[in-house]
C-alpha positions as CSV (number, residue, x, y, z in Angstrom):
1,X,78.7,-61.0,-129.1
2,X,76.1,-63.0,-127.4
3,X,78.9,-64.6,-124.8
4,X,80.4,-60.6,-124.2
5,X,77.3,-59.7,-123.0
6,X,76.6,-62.2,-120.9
7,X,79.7,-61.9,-119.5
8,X,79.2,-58.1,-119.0
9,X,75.9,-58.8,-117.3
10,X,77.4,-61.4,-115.2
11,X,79.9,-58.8,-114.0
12,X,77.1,-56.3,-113.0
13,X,75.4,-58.5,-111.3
14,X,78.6,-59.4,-109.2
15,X,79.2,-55.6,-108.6
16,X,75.8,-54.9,-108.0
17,X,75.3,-57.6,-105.3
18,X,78.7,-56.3,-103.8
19,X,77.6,-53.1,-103.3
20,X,74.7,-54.4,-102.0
21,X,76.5,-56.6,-99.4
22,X,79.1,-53.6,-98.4
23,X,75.6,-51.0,-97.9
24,X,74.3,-54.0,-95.2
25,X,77.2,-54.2,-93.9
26,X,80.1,-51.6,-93.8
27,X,79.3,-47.7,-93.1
28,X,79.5,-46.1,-96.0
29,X,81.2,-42.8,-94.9
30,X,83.9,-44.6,-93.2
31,X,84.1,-48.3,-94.9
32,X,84.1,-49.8,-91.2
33,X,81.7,-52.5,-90.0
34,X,78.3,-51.2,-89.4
35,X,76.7,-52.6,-86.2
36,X,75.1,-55.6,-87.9
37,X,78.8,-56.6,-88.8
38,X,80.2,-56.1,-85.4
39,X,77.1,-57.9,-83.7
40,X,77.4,-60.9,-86.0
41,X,81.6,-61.0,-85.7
42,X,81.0,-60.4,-81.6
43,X,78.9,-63.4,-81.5
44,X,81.5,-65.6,-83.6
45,X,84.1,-64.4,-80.9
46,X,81.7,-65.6,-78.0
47,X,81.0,-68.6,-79.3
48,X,85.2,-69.1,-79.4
49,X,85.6,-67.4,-76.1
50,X,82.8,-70.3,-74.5
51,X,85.6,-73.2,-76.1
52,X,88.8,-71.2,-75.1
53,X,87.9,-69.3,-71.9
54,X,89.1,-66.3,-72.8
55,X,87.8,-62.8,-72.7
56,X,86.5,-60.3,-74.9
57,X,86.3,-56.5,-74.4
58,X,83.5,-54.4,-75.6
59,X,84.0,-51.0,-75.9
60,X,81.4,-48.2,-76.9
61,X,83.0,-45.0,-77.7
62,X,81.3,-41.4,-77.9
63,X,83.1,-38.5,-79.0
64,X,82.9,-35.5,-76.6
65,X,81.1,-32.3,-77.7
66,X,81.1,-33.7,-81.3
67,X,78.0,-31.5,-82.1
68,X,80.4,-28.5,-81.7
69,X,82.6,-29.3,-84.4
70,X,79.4,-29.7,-86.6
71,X,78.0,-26.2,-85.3
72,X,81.0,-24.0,-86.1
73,X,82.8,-25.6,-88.7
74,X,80.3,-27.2,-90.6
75,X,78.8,-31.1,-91.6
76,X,81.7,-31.7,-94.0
77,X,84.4,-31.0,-91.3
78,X,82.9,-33.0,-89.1
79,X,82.8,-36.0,-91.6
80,X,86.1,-35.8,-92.3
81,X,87.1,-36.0,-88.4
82,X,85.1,-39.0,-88.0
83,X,87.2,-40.4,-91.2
84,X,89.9,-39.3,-89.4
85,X,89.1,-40.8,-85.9
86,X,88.2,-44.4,-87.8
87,X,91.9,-44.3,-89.4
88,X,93.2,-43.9,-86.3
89,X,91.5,-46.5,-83.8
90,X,91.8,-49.1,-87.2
91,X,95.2,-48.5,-87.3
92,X,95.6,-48.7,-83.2
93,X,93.7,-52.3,-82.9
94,X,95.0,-56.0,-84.2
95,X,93.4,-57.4,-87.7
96,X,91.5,-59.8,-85.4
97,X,90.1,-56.8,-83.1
98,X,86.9,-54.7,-85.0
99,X,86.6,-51.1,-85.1
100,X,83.0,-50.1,-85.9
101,X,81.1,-47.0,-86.5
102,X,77.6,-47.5,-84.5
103,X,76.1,-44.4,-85.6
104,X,76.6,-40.6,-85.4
105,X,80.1,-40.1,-83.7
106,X,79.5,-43.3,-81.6
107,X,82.1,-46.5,-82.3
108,X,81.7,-50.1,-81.2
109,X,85.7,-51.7,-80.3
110,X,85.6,-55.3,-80.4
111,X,89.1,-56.8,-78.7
112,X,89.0,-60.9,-78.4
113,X,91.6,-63.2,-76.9
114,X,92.3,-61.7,-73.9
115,X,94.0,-63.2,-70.9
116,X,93.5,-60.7,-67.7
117,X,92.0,-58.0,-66.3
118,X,95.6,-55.9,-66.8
119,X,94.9,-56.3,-70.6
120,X,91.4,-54.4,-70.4
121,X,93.3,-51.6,-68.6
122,X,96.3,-51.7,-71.0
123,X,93.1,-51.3,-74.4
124,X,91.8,-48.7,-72.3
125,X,94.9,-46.2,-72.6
126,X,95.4,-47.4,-76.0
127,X,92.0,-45.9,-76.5
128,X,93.1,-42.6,-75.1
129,X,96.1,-41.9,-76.6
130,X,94.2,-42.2,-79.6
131,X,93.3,-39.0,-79.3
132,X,96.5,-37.3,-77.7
133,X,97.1,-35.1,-80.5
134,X,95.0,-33.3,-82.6
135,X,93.6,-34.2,-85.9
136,X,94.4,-32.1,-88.8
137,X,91.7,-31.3,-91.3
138,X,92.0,-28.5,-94.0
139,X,95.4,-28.1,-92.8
140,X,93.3,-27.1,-89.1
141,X,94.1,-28.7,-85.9
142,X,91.1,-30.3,-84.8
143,X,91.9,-31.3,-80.7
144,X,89.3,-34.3,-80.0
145,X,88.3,-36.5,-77.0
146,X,86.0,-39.4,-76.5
147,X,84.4,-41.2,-73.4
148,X,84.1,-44.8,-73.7
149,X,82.6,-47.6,-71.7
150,X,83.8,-50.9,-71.4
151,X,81.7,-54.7,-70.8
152,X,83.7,-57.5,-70.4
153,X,82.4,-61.4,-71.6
154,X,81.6,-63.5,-69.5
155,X,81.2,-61.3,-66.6
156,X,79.6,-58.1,-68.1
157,X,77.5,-60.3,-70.3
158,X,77.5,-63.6,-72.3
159,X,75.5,-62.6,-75.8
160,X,76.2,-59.5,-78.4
161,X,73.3,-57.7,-77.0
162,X,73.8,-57.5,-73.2
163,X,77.7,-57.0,-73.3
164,X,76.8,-54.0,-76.0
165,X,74.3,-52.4,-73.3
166,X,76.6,-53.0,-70.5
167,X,79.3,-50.9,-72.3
168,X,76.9,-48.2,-73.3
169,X,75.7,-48.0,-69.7
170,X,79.1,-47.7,-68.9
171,X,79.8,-44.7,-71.8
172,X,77.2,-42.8,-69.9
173,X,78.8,-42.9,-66.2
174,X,82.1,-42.2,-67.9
175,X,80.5,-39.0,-69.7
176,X,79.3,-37.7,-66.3
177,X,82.5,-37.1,-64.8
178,X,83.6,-35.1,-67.5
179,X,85.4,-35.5,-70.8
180,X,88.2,-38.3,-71.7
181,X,87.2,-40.2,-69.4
182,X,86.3,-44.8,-69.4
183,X,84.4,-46.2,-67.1
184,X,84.6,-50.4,-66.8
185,X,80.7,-51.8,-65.9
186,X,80.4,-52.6,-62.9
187,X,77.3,-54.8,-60.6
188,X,76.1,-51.8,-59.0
189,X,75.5,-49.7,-62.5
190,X,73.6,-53.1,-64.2
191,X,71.7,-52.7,-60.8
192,X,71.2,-48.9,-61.1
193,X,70.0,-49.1,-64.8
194,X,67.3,-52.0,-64.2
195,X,66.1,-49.6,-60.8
196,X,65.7,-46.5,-63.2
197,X,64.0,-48.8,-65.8
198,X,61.3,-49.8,-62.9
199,X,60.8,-46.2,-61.5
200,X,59.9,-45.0,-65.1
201,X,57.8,-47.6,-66.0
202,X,55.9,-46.6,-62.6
203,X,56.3,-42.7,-63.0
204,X,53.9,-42.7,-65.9
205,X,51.1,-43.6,-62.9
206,X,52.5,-41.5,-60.4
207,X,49.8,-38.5,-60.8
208,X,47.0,-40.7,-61.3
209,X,48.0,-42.7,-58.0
210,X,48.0,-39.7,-56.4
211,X,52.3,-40.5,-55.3
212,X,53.6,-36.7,-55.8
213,X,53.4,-34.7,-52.8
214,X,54.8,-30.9,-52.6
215,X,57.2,-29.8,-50.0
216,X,57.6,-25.6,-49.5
217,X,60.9,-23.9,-48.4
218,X,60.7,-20.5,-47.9
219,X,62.9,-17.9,-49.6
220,X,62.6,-14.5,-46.8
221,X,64.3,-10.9,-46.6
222,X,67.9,-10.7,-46.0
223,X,67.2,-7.5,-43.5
224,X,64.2,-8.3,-41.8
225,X,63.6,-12.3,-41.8
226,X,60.0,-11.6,-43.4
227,X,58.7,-14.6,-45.8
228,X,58.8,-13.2,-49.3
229,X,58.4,-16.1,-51.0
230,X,57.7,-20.1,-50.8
231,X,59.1,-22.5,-53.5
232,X,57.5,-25.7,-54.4
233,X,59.9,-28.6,-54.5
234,X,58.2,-31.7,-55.7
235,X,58.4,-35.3,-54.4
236,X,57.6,-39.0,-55.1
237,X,56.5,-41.3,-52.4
238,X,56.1,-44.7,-54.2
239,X,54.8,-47.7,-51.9
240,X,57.1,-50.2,-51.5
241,X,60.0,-47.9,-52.3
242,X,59.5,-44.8,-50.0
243,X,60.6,-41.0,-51.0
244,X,62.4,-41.0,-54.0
245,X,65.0,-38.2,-54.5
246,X,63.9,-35.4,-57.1
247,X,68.0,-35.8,-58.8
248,X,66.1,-39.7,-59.6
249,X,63.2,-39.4,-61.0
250,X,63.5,-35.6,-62.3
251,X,65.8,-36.7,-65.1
252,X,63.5,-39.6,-65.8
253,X,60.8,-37.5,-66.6
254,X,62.1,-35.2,-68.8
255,X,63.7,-38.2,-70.6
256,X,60.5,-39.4,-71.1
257,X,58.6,-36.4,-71.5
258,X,56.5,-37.2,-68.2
259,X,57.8,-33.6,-67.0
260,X,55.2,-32.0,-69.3
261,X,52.2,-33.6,-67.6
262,X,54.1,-33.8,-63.9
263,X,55.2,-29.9,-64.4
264,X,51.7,-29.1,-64.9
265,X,50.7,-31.1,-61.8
266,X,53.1,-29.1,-59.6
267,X,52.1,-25.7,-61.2
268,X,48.3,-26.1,-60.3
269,X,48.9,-27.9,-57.1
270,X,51.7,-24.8,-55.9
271,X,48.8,-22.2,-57.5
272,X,46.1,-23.4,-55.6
273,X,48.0,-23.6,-52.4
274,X,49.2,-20.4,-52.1
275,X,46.0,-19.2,-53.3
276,X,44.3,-20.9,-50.4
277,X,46.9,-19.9,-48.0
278,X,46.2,-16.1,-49.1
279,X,42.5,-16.3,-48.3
280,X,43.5,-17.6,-44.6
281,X,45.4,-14.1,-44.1
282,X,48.6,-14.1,-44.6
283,X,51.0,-11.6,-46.3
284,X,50.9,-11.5,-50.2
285,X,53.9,-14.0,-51.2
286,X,54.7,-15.4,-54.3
287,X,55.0,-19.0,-54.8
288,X,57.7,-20.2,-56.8
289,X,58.0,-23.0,-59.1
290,X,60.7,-24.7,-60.7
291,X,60.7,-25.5,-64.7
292,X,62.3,-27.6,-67.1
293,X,63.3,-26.5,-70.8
294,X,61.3,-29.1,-72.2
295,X,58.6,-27.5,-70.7
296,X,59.6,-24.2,-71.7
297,X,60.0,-25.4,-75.4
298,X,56.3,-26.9,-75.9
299,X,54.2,-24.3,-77.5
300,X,51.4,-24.7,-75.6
301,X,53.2,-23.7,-72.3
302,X,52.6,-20.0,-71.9
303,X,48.8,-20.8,-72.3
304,X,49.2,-23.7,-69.6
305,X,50.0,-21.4,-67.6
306,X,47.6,-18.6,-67.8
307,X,44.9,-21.4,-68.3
308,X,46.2,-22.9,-64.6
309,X,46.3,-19.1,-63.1
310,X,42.3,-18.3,-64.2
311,X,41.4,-22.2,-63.0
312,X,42.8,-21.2,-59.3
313,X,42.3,-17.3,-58.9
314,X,45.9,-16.6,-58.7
315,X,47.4,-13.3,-59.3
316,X,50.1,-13.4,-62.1
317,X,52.3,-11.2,-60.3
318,X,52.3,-13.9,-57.5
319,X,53.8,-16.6,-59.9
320,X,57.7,-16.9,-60.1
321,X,59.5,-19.8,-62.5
322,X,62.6,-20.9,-61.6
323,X,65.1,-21.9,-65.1
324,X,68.2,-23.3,-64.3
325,X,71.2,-21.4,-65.2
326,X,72.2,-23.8,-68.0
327,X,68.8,-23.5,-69.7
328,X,69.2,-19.9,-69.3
329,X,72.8,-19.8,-71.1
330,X,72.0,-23.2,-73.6
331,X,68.6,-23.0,-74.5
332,X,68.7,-19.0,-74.8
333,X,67.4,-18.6,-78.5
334,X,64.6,-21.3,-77.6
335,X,63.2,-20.0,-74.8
336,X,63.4,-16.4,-75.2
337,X,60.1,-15.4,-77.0
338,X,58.8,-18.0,-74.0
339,X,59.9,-15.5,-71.5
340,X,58.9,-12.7,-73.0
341,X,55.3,-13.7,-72.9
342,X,55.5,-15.1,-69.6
343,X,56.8,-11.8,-68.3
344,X,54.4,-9.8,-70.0
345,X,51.8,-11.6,-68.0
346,X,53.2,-10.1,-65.3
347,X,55.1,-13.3,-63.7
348,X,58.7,-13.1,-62.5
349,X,61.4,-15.3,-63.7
350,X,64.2,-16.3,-61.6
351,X,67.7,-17.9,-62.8
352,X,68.2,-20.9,-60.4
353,X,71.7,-22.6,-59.7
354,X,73.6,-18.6,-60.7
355,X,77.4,-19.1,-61.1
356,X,77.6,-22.7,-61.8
357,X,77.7,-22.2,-65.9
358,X,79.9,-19.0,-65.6
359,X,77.6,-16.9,-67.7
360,X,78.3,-13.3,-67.7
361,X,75.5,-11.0,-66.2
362,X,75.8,-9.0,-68.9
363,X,74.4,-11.8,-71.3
364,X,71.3,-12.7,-68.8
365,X,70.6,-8.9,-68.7
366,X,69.3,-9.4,-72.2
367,X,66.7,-12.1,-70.8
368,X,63.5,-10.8,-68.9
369,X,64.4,-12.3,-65.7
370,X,63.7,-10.8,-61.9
371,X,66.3,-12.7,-59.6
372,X,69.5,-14.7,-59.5
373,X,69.9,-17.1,-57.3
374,X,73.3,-17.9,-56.1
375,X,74.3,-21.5,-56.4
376,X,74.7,-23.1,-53.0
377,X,78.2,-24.4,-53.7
378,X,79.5,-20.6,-53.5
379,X,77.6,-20.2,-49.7
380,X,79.3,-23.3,-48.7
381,X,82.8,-22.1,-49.5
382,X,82.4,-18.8,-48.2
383,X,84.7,-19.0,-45.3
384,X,87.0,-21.7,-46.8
385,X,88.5,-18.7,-49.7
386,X,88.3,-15.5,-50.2
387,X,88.0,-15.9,-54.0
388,X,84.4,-17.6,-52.9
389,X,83.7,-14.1,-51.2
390,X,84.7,-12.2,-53.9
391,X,82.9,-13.9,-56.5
392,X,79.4,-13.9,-54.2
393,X,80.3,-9.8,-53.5
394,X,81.0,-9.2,-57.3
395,X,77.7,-11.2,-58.5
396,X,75.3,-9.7,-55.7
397,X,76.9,-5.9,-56.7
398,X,76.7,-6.7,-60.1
399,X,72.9,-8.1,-60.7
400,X,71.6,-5.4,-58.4
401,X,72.9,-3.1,-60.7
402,X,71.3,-4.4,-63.4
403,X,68.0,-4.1,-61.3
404,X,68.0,-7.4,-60.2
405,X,67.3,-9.1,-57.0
406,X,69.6,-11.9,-55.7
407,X,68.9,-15.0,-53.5
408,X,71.8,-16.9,-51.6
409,X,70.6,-21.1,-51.6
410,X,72.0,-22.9,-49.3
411,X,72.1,-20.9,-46.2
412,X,72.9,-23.1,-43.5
413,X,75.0,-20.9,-40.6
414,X,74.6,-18.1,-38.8
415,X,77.3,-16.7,-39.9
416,X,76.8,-17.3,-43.3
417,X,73.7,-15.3,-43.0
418,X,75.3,-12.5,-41.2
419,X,78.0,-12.0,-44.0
420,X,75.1,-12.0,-46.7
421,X,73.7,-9.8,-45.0
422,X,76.9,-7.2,-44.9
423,X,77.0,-7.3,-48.5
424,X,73.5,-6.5,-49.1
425,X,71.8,-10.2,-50.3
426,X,68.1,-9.2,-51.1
427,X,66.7,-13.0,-50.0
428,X,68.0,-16.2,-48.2
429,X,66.8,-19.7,-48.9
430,X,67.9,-22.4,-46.5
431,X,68.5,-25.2,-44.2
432,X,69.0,-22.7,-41.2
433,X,66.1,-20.2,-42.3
434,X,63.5,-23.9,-42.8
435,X,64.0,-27.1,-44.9
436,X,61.6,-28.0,-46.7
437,X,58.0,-28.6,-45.1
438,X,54.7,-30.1,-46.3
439,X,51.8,-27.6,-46.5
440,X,50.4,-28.3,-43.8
441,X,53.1,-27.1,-41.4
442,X,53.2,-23.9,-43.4
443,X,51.2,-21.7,-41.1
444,X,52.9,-23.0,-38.3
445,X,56.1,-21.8,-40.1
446,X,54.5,-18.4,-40.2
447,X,53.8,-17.9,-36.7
448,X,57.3,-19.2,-35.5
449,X,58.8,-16.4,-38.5
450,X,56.6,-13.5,-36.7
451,X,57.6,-14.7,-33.3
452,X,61.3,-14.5,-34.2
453,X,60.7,-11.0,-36.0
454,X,59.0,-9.8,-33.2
455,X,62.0,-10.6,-30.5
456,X,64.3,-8.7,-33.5
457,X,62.0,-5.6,-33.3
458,X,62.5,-5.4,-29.5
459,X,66.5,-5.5,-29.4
């Protein structure tokens, strides 16, 4: 009796510490290698690779608009596609290759032994038509695609670490030209990624070293060429580097969560400018600012804002935020009870980048917003089709309907102009109206706007 029991306890424990070594190392919901796995089996194949001079593939996989599967058809679908998607890159790769789940709907490919380049490219499509037909779940056709980035050892990286970075930096360029797509790493994104590491270790002093500077570009009357209103664009001048581009460091800041603190910078600075420009004389425009969701999310926003218009003197109703479309269309049930309040203060919301997101009017109608603003891709295909011209004579017909104004961006012919015009664009914003100008060449902007008016009167 004494011997069974020992024996049964000697069993448990052997089970127990089993489990235990599978929970450390296997992902429970798929029984592949968990990341600690893959890292320690990666650097076993480097330390072969350094004796054999082969190469080794690293490939980090994402799954494209995973979060949509989860949305509509619920947590335990998704689990079972990601079941599903293990199966099949397990069943697609060599016993000596790993296929592990990293986290989420993100997998780590681990392929050794290899002899070229060609064989990279040759892993690469294997990936792909992975996912050439659907997956079937609940008797459901589930169509699925993944983007995938791909580090190669020695030259992408020579520990578990850097090659797994290398391939994730990759993952990302692939996901920004769309879905299904690879991307190998190359020099110049290694290069890229360290350059956007430095700028956001330096953004976090960039409003204390007094580096951001606003630029104005003025949006004025289809008809008449009268200055209606004068966005604020914001830019970095950092020493050493010169002006960096807004598309740079823009995204860096809201990754961070620098555009709270920066978007409040640009608000006051754009209030108390046009403020001060108002108590030199000139006619009663708005100033327009652009925001980000993540500003429009923070609870505190809405009383930023009227704490930032009582702190400079400026009239609510001479305040207009600029959302992006996609924030708009995305972030709708977010930001909502945002712009309600906003509005009720009595400041004008305009949708910026219109058309790009193909939202229906109809569905911004239900939003308390003042203008569209045409995306400038539309202006500069108007004379190269005549769908172009359709689509920019439906939307402008369309929003005024619905009592809004519309603004066509990137204006940069004469022509282009005129044919606005003809269809009955409230505002123009662009290069051949003004580019964008430091305040201090504003007035001057306002005297060379009246001159031209002027000559128009007298023809």
């Amino acid at each position: 009796m004494i011997i069974t029991n020992i024996f049964a306890g000697t069993i448990e424990r052997i089970r127990q510490e089993q489990q235990i070594n599978f929970m450390a190392y296997y992902d429970t919901l798929t029984g592949l290698p968990n990341r600690t796995l893959f890292k320690d089996r990666l650097r076993q194949a480097i330390s072969l690779a350094e004796r054999t001079s082969k190469m080794i593939a690293v490939i980090f996989m994402d799954l494209d608009s995973f979060k949509s599967i989860n949305d509509t058809m619920g947590h335990e679908v998704g689990d079972e596609v990601i079941i599903k998607v293990s199966r099949k890159l397990s069943e697609s790769f060599r016993k000596s290759d790993t296929v592990s789940r990293f986290s989420g709907d993100e997998f780590l490919i681990m392929v050794n032994n290899l002899e070229s380049t060609e064989d990279i490219y040759k892993i690469a499509d294997k990936v792909i038509n992975t996912f050439r037909e659907p997956f079937i779940v609940h008797s459901q056709k589930i169509y699925v695609s993944a983007s995938f980035g791909v580090a190669v050892y020695p030259f992408d990286g020579k520990d578990a670490d850097t090659l797994i970075r290398n391939a994730d930096i990759a993952m990302y360029e692939a996901k920004s030209r769309g879905k299904s797509q690879y991307s190998l790493c190359t020099d110049d994104m290694k290069e890229e990624i360290v350059f956007k590491h430095e700028l956001s270790n330096k953004l976090y002093r960039a409003v204390e070293n007094n580096e951001l500077i606003l630029y104005y570009q003025p949006l004025v009357v289809a008809k008449t060429g009268e200055i209606r209103c004068m966005e604020a664009l914001v830019r970095w001048y950092l020493p050493d580097y010169g002006m960096i581009a807004p598309n740079m460091f823009i995204p860096l800041a809201e990754q961070s969560g620098l555009i709270v603190p920066i978007g409040e910078w640009v608000l006051k600075t754009a209030c108390k400018q046009v403020k001060a420009w108002l108590d030199m004389g000139l006619p009663p425009i708005q100033i327009s600012v652009n925001v980000s969701v993540i500003q429009l999310r923070n609870p505190d926003f809405v009383a930023t804002v009227e704490r930032v218009l009582k702190e400079t003197g400026l009239n609510a109703k001479q305040l207009n935020l600029e959302i992006t479309e996609s924030a708009a269309v995305k972030e709708s049930d977010n930001i909502l009870s945002t712009l309600k309040k906003l509005r009720k203060l009595g400041i004008e919301i305009s949708i910026d980048d219109f058309g790009t997101e193909y939202s229906s009017l109809s569905r911004l109608n239900h939003m308390p917003v003042n203008r569209i603003k045409i995306d400038r891709s539309f202006i500069n295909n108007l004379f190269k089709s005549e769908k172009d011209q359709a689509l920019v004579r439906g939307m402008i017909h369309l929003s005024q309907t619905l009592g809004l104004r519309v603004v066509a961006e990137g204006v940069e012919r004469k022509e282009q102009l005129e044919f606005l015009r003809k269809l009955g664009c409230d505002e123009i914003q662009g290069y051949y109206i003004s580019y964008p100008i430091p305040a201090d060449d504003v007035l001057k902007l306002f005297k060379h706007m009246d001159i031209v008016m002027r000559r128009q009167a007298r023809k």
